[in-house]
Backbone bond lengths (Angstrom), bond angles and torsions (degrees), N, CA, C in turn:
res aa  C-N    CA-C-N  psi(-1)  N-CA   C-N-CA  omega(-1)  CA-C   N-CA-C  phi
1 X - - - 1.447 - - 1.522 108.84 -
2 X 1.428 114.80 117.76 1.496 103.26 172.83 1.391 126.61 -58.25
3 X 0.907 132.27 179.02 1.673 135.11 -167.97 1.485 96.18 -120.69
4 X 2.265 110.02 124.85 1.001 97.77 176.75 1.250 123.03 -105.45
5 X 1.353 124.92 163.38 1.619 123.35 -162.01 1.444 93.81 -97.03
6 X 1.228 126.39 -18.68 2.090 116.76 167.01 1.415 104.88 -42.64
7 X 1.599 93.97 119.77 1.739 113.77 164.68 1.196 99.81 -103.42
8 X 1.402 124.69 145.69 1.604 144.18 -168.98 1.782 98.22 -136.38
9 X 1.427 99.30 111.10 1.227 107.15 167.92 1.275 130.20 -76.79
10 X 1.156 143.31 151.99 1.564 153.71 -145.75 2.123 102.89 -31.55
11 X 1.754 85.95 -62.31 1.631 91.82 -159.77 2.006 89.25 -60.85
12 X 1.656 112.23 -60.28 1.604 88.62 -169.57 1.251 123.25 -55.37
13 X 1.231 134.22 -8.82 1.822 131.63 -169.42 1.664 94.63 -76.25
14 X 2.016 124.60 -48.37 1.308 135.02 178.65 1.662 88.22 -58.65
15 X 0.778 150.42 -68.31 1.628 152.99 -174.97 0.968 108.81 -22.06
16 X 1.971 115.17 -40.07 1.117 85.37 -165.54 1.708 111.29 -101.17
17 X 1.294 118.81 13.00 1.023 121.93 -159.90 1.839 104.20 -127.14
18 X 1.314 104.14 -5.59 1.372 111.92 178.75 0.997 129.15 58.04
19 X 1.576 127.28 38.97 1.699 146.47 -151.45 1.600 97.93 -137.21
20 X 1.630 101.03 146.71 1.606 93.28 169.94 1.360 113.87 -79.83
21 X 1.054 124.33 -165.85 1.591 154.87 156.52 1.638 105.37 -17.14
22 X 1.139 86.35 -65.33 1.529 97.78 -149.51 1.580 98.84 -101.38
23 X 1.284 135.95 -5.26 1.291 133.03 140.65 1.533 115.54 -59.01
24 X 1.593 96.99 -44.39 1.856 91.83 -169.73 1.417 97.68 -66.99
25 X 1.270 134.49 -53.21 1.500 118.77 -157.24 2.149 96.92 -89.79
26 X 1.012 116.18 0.09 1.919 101.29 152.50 1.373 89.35 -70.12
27 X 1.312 133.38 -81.22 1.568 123.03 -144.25 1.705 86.48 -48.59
28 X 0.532 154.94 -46.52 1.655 157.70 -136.84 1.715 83.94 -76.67
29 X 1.089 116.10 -54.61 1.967 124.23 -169.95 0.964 104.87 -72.99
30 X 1.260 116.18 -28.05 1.803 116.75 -178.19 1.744 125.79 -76.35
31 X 1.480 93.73 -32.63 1.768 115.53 172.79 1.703 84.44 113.75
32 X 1.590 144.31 27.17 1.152 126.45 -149.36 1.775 84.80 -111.99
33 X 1.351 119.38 12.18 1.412 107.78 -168.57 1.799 96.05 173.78
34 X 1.351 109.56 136.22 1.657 131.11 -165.45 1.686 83.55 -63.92
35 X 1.216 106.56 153.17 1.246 145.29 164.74 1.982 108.95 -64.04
36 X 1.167 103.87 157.91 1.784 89.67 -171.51 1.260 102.55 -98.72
37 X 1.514 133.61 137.32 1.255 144.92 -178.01 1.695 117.22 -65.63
38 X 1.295 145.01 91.93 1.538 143.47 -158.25 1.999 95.42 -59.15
39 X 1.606 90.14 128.12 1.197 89.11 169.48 1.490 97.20 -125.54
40 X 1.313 128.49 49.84 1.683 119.12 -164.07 1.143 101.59 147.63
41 X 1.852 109.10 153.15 1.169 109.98 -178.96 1.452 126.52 -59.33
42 X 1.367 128.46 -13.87 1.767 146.72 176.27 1.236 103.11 -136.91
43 X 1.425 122.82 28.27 1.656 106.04 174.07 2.321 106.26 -132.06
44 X 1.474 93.29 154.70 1.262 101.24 163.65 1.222 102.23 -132.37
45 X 1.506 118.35 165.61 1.106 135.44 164.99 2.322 103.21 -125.04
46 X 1.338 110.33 -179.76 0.872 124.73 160.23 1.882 120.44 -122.60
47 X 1.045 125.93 137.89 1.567 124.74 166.22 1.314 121.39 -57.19
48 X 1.075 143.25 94.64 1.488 149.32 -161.75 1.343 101.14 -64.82
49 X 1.642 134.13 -23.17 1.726 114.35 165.06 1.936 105.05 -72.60
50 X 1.310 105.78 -26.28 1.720 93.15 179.36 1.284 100.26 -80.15
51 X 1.511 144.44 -33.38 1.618 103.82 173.95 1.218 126.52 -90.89
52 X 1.772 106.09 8.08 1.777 89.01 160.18 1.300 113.04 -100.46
53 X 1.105 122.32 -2.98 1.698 110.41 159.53 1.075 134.00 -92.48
54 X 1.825 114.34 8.18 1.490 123.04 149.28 1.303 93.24 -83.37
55 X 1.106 153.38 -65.81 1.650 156.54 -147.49 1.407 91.79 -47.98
56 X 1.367 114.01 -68.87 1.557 114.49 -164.53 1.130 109.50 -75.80
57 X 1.436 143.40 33.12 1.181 178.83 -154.40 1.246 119.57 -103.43
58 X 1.714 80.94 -84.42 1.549 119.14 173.15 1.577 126.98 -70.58
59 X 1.781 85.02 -29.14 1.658 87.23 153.04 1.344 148.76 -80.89
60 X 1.441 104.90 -17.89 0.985 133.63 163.90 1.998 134.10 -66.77
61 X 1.887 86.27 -14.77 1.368 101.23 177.09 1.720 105.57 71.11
62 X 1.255 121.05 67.45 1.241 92.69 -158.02 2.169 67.73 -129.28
63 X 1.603 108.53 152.97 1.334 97.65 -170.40 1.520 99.00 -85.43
64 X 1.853 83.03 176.02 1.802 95.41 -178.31 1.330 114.90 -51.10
65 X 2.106 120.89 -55.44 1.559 103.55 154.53 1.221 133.48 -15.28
66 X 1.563 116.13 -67.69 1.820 114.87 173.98 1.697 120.66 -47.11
67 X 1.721 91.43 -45.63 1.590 76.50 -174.97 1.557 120.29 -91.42
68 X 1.442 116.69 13.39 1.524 112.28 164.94 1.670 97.49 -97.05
69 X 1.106 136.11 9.76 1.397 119.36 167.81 1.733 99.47 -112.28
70 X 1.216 116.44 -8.85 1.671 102.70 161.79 1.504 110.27 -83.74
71 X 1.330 105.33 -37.38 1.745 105.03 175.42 2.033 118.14 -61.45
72 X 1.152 99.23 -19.83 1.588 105.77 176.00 1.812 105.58 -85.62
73 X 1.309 107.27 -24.48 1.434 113.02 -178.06 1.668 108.15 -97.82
74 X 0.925 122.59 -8.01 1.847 125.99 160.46 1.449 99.73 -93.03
75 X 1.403 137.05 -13.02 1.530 121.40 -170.91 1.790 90.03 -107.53
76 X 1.295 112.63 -7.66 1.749 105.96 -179.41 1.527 86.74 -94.00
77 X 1.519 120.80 -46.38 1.611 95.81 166.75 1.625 131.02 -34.55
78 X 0.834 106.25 -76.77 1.832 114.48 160.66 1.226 112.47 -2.62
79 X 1.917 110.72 -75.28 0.811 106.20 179.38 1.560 155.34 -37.30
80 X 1.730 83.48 -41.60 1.647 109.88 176.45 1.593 109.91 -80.30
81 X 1.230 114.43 -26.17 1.680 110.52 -173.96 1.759 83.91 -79.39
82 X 1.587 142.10 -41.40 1.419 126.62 178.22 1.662 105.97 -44.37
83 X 1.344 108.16 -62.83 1.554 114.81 -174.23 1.839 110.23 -40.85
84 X 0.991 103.29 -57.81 1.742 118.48 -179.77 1.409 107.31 -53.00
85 X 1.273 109.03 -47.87 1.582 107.79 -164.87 1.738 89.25 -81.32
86 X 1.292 119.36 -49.29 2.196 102.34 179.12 0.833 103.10 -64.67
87 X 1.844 162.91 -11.64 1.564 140.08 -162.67 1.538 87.74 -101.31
């Protein structure tokens, strides 16, 4: 699957999951959902392939266990696209 470069700012990432505020950023405390990527000195965005592969997740019924070990495995993604993009 290619990796997409759509950043989704706060309200579309809740869009897509139909949760308020303060649900989206608990799952965020919980490990239930990636952390927001800084695109600015006061801004985040989210990666639009990590919230549809929590979404389909959730569609999938898959438990909160499962989806904090897919959310640790989209933030080790990260990691490696950092490594790739400094060498």
């Amino acid at each position: 699957m290619a990796l997409s470069l759509i950043l989704r700012r706060c309200d579309e990432a809740r869009a897509v999951f139909g949760v308020s505020t303060a649900t989206y950023y608990e799952w965020i405390s919980k490990g239930l959902m990636t952390p927001g990527v800084s695109i600015g000195v006061r801004s985040v965005a989210w990666p639009d392939h990590e919230l549809q592969a929590i979404a389909r997740a959730r569609v999938a019924g898959l438990t909160d266990d499962e989806i904090k070990i897919l959310v640790k495995d989209l933030m080790a993604g990260r990691a490696k696209l950092a490594e790739e993009v400094a060498a």
